[in-house]
C-alpha positions in Angstrom: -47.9 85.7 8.4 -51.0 83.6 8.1 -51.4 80.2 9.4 -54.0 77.4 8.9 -54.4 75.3 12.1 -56.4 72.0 11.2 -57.3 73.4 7.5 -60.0 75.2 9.3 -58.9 77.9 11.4 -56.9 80.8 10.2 -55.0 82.4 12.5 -53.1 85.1 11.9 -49.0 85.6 13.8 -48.1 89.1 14.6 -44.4 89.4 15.6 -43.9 91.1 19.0 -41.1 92.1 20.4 -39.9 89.4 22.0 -39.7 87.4 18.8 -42.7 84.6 19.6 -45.3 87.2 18.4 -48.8 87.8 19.1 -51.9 85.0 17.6 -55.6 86.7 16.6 -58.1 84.6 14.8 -58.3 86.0 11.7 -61.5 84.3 10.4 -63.6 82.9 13.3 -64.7 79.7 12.8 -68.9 79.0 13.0 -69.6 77.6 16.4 -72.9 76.4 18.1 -71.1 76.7 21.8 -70.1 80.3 20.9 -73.2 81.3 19.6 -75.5 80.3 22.4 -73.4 81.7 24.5 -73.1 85.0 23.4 -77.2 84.9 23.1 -77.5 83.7 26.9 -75.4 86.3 27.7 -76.8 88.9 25.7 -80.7 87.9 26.9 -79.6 87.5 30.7 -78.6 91.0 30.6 -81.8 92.3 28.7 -83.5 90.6 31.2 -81.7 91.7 34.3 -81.7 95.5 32.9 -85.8 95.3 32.5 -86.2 93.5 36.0 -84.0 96.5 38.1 -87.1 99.1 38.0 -89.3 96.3 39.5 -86.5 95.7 42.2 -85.6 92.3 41.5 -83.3 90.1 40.0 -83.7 87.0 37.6 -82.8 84.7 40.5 -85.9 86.7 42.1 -88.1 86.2 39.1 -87.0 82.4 38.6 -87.8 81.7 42.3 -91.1 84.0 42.3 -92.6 81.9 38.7 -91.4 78.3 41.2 -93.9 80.2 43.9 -96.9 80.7 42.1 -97.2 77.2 41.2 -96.3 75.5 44.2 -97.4 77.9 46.7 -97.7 77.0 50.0 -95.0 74.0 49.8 -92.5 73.7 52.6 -89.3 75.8 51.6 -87.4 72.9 51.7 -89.4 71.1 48.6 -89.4 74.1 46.7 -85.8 74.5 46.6 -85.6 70.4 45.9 -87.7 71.2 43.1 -85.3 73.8 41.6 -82.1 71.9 43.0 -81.5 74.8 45.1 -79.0 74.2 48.1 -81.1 75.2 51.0 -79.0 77.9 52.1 -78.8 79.5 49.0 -83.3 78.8 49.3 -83.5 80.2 52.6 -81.2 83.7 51.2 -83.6 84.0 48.3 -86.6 83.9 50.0 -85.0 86.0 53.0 -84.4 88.8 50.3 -87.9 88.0 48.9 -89.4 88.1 52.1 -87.7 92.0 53.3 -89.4 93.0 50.1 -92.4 91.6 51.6 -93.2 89.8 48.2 -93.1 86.1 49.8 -94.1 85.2 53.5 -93.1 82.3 55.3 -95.5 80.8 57.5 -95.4 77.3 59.7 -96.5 74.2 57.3 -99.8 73.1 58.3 -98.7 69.4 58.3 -94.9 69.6 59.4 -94.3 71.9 62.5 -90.1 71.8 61.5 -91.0 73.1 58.3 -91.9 76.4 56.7 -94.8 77.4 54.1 -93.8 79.9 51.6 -96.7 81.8 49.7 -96.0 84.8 47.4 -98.3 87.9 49.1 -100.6 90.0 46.7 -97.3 92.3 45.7 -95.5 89.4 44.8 -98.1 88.2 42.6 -98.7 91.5 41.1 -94.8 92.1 40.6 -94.5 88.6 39.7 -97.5 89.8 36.0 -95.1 92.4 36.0 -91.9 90.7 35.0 -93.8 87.9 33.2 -94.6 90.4 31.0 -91.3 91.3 30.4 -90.3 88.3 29.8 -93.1 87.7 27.1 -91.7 90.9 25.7 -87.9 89.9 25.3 -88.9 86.2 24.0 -91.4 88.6 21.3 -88.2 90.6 20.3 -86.0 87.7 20.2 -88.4 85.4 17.8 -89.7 88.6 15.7 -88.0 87.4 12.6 -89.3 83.6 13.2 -92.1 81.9 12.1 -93.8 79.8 14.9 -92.3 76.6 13.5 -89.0 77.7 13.2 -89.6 78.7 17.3 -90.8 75.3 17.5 -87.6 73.8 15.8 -85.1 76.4 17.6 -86.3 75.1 20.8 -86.2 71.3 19.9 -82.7 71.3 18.5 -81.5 73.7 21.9 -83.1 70.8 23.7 -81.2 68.2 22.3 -77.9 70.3 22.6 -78.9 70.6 26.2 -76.3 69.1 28.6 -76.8 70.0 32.3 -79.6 68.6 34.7 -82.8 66.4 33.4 -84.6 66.3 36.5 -85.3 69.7 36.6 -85.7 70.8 32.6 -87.9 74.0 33.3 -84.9 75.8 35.9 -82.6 78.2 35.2 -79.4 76.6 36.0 -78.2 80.2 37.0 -81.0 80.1 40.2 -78.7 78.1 41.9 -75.8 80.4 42.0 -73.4 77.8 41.5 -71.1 78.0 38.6 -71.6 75.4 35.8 -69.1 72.1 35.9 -66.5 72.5 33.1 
């Protein structure tokens, strides 16, 4: 038996045994939400398959791409900056730090404070994944012309709910979940 829920979606009732029966979307409505979510998933995962030969994650590589443009910054204004929590900061860059791709040095200015500077295998590591990256957004645009990129990315920017201090960070760095 078919049923139309709003005159939009269809749903379909299968009887189960206990009588109530079982409900399956029969014709899945078009949504945005759905969509982008599916593609976020679907990219994270592209991403974090291509990033596990180099031995990092894309919590590494987000905190790695912070480093090379703030490096030498105390620890604690580089988390700030990505709205890390600083103990999730300081386990990042200890994990960074045993693959000796970030050291941590004493801030020349503040003696409480730490510097963190990627090392030359962090920088070369750090190419490394760009280029992934500039390989998965290549295969994900193929079948765009540049200003349908350039619309994609202004209408997903508009759509865009979470934090506006901090626009170019992955909201995923900060390993919390997101508010519902």
């Amino acid at each position: 038996m078919a049923v139309t829920v709003s005159g939009r979606y269809k749903l379909d009732v299968v009887p189960g045994e206990s009588g109530q029966g079982a409900t399956r979307a029969a014709e899945a409505p078009p949504s945005v939400a759905f969509a982008v979510s599916r593609l976020g998933y679907e990219v994270s995962g592209r991403l974090a398959a291509r990033l596990k030969p180099l031995g990092i994650e894309p919590r590494h590589f987000g905190l790695l791409r912070a480093l090379a443009t703030s490096d030498g910054q105390s620890q604690r204004a580089i988390g700030d900056s990505l709205n890390l929590h600083p103990n999730r900061m300081v386990a990042l860059v200890d994990e960074l730090e045993r693959k000796r791709l970030v050291r941590r040095s004493r801030h020349p200015t503040d003696r409480r404070a730490h510097a963190v500077v990627l090392t030359a295998s962090g920088r070369r590591l750090l190419d490394q994944a760009v280029q992934i990256a500039i390989g998965i957004e290549q295969e994900l645009c193929a079948d765009l012309q540049p200003p349908q990129r350039d619309d994609l990315l202004r209408l997903l920017a508009r759509l865009r709910t979470g934090d506006r201090e901090h626009p170019g960070v992955h909201p995923g760095l900060s390993g919390t979940p997101p508010a519902g």
